[in-house]
N, C-alpha and C positions, 0 to 999 in steps of 0.2 A: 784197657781191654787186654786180655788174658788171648795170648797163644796156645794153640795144644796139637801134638804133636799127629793128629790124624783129623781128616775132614768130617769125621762122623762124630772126636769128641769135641771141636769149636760149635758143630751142630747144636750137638748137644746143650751147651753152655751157651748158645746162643739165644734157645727155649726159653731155658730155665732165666735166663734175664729179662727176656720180655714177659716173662709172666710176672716175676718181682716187680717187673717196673709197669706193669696194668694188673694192679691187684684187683683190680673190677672184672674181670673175665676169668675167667678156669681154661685149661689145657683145650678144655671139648670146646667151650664156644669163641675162642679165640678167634680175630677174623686175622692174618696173616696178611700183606700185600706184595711187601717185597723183602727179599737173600739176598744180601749183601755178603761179600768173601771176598779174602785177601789171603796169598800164597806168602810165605817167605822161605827165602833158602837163606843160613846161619852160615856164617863163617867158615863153622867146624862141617859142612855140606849137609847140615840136619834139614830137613822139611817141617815147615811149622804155618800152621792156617787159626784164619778168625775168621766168624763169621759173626750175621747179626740179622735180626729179623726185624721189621716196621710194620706197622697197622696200615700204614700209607703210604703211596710211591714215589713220594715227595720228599720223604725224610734223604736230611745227606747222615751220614755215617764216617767211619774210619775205612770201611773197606767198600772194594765196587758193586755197584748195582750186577748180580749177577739171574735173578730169577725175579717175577713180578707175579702179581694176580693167583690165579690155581697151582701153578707149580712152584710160589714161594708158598701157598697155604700145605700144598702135599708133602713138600719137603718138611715144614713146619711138624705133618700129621704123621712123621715118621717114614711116609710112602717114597721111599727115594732110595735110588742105586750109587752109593758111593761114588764105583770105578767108574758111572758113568759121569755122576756131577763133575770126579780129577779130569775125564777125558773134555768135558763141555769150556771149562778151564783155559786160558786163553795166555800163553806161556810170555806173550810182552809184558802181561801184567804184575809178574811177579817183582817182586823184591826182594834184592841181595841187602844181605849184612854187609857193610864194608867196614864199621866202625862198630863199638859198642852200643846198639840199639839203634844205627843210625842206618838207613837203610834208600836205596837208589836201585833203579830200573836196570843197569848193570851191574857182575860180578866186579869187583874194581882189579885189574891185571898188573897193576904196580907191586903188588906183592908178592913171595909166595905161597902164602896161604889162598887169596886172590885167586891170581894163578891157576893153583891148583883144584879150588875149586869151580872156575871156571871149566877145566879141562874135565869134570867128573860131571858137571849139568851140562855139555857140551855130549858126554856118553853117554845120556838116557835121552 
């Protein structure tokens, strides 16, 4: 699964994969169940998100269950406020880079790259 660098284009790419992968439904009759999203903060202090949508509440995924039911189908239908989805966002969840693609619920502080970007997600 593919990173991208704002929440509206892992959305996006979210869409368009569950419709490849139920070529039996269109965009319009799609039913939606559940958003799944995943935050990561990179190394270099980039923000990067994936998301993914299921027909059911059941499915597990790569990232967490973050909407269900009408409000993963709205988000799905477009009907969604970014800043607000970033603010709904639940900042334990995210994931530091600490190695190349390797990735832990802490910035790792042995470094200083680390470090440093701990002390930069520590100022927002």
């Amino acid at each position: 699964m593919s990173m991208y660098a704002t929440l509206e284009e892992a959305i996006d790419a979210a869409r368009e994969l569950f419709l490849a992968d139920n070529t039996d439904v269109d965009e319009e009759s799609a039913n939606v169940q559940q958003l799944n999203v995943q935050k990561y903060i990179l190394q270099d202090g980039d923000i990067m998100w994936q998301a993914e949508f299921f027909a059911t509440d059941s499915e597990d995924g790569e990232c967490l269950p973050m909407l269900s039911g009408e409000a993963a189908q709205s988000v799905f239908d477009g009907e969604f406020d970014e800043i607000e989805l970033r603010q709904e966002w639940l900042e334990e969840n995210t994931l530091h880079e600490w190695d190349e693609g390797e990735f832990q619920l802490e910035p790792p502080l042995d470094t200083e790259e680390g470090q440093a970007a701990a002390d930069e997600w520590d100022e927002r």
